[in-house]
MISE-323495 format. One line per field, with one value per atom (N, C-alpha, C): residue number from 0; residue in three letters; chain; x, y, z. Coordinates in Angstrom, 3 decimals, padded with zeros to 6 digits. Layout:
N
seq	(NUM;...)
type	(ala;...)
mol	(A;...)
x	(X;...)
y	(Y;...)
z	(Z;...)
***
This chain:
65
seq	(0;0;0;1;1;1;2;2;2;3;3;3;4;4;4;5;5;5;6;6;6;7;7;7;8;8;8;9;9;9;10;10;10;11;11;11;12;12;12;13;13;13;14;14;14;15;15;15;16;16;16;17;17;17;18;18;18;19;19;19;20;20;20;21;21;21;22;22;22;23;23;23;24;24;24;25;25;25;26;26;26;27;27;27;28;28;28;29;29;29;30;30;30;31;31;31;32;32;32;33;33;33;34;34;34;35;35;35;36;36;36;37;37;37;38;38;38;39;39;39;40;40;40;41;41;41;42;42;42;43;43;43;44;44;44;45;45;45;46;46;46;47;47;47;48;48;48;49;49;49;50;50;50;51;51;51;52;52;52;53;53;53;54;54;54;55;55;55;56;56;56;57;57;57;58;58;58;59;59;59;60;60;60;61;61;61;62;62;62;63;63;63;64;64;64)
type	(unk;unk;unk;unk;unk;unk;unk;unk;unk;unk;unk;unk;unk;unk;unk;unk;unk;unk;unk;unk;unk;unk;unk;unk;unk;unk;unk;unk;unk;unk;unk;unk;unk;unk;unk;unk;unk;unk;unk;unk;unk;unk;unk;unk;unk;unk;unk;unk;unk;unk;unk;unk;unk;unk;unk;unk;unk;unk;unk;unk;unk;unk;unk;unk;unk;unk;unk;unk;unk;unk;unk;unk;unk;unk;unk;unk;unk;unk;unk;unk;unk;unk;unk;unk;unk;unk;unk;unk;unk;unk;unk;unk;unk;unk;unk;unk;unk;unk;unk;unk;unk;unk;unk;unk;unk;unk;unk;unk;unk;unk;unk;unk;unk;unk;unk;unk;unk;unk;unk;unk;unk;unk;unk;unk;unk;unk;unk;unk;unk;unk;unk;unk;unk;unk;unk;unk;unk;unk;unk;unk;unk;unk;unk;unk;unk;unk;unk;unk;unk;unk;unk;unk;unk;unk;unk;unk;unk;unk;unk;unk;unk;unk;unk;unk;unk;unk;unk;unk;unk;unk;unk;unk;unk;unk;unk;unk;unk;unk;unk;unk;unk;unk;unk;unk;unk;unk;unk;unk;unk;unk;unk;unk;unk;unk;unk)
mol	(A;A;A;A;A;A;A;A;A;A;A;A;A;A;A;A;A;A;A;A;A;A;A;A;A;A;A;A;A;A;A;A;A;A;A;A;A;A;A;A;A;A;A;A;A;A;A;A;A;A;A;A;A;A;A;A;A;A;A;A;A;A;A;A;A;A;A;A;A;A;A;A;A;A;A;A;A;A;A;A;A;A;A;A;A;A;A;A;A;A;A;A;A;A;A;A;A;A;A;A;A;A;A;A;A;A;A;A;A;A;A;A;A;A;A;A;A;A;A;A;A;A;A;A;A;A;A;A;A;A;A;A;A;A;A;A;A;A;A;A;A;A;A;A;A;A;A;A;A;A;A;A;A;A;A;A;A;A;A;A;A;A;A;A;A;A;A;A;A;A;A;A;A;A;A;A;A;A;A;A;A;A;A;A;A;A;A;A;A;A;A;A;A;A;A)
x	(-009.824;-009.182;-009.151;-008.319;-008.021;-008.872;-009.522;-009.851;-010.078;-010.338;-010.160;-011.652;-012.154;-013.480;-013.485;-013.827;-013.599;-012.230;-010.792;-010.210;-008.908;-010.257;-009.708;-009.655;-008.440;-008.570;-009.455;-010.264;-010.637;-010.547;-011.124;-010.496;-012.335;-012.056;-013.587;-013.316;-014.451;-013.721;-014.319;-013.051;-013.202;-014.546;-015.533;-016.517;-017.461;-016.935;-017.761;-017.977;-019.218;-020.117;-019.900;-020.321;-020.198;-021.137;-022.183;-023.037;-022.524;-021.562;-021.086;-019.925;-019.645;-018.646;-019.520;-020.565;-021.603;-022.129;-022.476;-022.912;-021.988;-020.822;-019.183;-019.366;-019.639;-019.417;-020.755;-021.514;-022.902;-023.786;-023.454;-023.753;-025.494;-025.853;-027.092;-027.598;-028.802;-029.134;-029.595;-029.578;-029.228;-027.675;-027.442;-026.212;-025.156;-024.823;-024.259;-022.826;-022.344;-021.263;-020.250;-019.495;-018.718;-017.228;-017.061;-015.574;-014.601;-013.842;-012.557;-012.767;-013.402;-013.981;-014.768;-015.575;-016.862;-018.250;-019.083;-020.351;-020.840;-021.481;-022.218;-023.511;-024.746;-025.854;-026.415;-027.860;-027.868;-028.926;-029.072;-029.589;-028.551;-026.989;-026.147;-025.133;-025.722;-024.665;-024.631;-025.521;-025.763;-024.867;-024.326;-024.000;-022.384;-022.306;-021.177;-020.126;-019.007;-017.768;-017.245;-016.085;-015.174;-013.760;-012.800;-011.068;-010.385;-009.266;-008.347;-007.903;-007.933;-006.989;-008.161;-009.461;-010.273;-010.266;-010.880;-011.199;-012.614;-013.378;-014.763;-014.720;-015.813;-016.211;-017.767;-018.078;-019.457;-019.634;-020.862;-021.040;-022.272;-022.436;-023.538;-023.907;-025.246;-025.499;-025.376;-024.705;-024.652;-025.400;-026.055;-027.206;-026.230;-027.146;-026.350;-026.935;-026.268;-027.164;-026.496)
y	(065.792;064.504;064.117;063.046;062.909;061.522;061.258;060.029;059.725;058.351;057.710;057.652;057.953;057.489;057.036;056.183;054.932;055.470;054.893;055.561;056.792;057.540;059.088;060.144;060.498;061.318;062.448;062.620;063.821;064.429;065.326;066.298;066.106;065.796;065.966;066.411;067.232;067.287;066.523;066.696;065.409;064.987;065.398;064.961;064.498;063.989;063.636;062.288;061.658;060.585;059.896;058.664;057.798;058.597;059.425;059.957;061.058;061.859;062.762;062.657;061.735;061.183;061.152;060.517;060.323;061.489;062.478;063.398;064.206;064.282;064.835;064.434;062.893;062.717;062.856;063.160;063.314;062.016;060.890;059.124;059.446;059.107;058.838;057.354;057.092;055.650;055.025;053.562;052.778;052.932;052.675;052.164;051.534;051.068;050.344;051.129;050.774;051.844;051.033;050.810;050.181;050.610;050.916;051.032;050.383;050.589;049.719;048.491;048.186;046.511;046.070;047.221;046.340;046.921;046.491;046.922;047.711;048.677;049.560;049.377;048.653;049.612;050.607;050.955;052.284;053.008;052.084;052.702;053.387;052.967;053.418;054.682;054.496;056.262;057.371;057.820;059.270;059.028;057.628;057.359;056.874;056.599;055.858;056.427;057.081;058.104;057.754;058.424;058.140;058.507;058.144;057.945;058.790;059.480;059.982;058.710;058.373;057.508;056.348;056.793;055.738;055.545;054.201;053.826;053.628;054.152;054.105;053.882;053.082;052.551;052.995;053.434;053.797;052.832;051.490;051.020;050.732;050.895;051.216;049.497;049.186;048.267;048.072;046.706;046.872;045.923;045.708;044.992;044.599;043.371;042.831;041.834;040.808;039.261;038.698)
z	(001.545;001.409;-000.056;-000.501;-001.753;-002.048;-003.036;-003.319;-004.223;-005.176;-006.401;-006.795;-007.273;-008.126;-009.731;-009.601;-010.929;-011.106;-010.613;-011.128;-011.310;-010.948;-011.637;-009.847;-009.513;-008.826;-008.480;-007.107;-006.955;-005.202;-005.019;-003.919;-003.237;-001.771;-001.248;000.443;000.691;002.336;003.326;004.278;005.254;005.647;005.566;006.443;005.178;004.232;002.655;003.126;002.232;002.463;001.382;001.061;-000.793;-001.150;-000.452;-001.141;-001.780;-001.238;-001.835;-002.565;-002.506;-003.710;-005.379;-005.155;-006.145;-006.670;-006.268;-006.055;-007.058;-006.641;-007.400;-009.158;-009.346;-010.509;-011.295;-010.557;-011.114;-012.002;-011.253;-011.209;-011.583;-012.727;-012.840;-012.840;-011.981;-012.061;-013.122;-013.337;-011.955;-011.833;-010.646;-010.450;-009.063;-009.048;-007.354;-006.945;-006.035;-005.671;-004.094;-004.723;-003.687;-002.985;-001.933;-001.582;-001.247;-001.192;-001.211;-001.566;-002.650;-002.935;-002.647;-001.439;-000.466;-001.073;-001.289;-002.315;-000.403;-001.148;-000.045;-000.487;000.863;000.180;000.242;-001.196;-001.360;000.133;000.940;002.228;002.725;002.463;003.409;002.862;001.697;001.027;001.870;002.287;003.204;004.240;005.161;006.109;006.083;005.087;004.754;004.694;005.846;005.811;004.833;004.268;003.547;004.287;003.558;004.466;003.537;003.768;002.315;002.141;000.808;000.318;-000.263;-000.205;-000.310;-001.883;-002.154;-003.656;-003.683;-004.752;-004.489;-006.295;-006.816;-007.989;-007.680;-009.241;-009.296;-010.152;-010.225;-011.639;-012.324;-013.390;-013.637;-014.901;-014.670;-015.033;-016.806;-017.481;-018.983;-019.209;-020.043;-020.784;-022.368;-022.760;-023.919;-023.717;-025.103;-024.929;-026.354)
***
């Protein structure tokens, strides 16, 4: 299936998880991760199907002041 991460197209097969979406871009923590706009939590990555066509954002926390 085809799907968007931050973004940027990539290729995952059907039976891929947000976890394995994450996994793909090699997401080091911290960081939160939401699909289609909806924040997932990180209890639910392993569980969490994915759709072709999905949008998934990895984001990672910025500090400043």
């Amino acid at each position: 299936m085809k799907v968007l991460i931050n973004r940027q197209p990539y290729e995952l097969d059907e039976s891929a998880t947000l976890d394995d979406a994450i996994a793909m871009i090699q997401a080091k923590p911290p960081y939160a991760a939401a699909v289609n706009t909806q924040f997932v939590p990180r209890t639910q990555y392993r569980q969490h199907g994915l759709r072709d066509g999905d949008q998934i954002e990895i984001i990672s926390p910025v500090t400043g002041g």
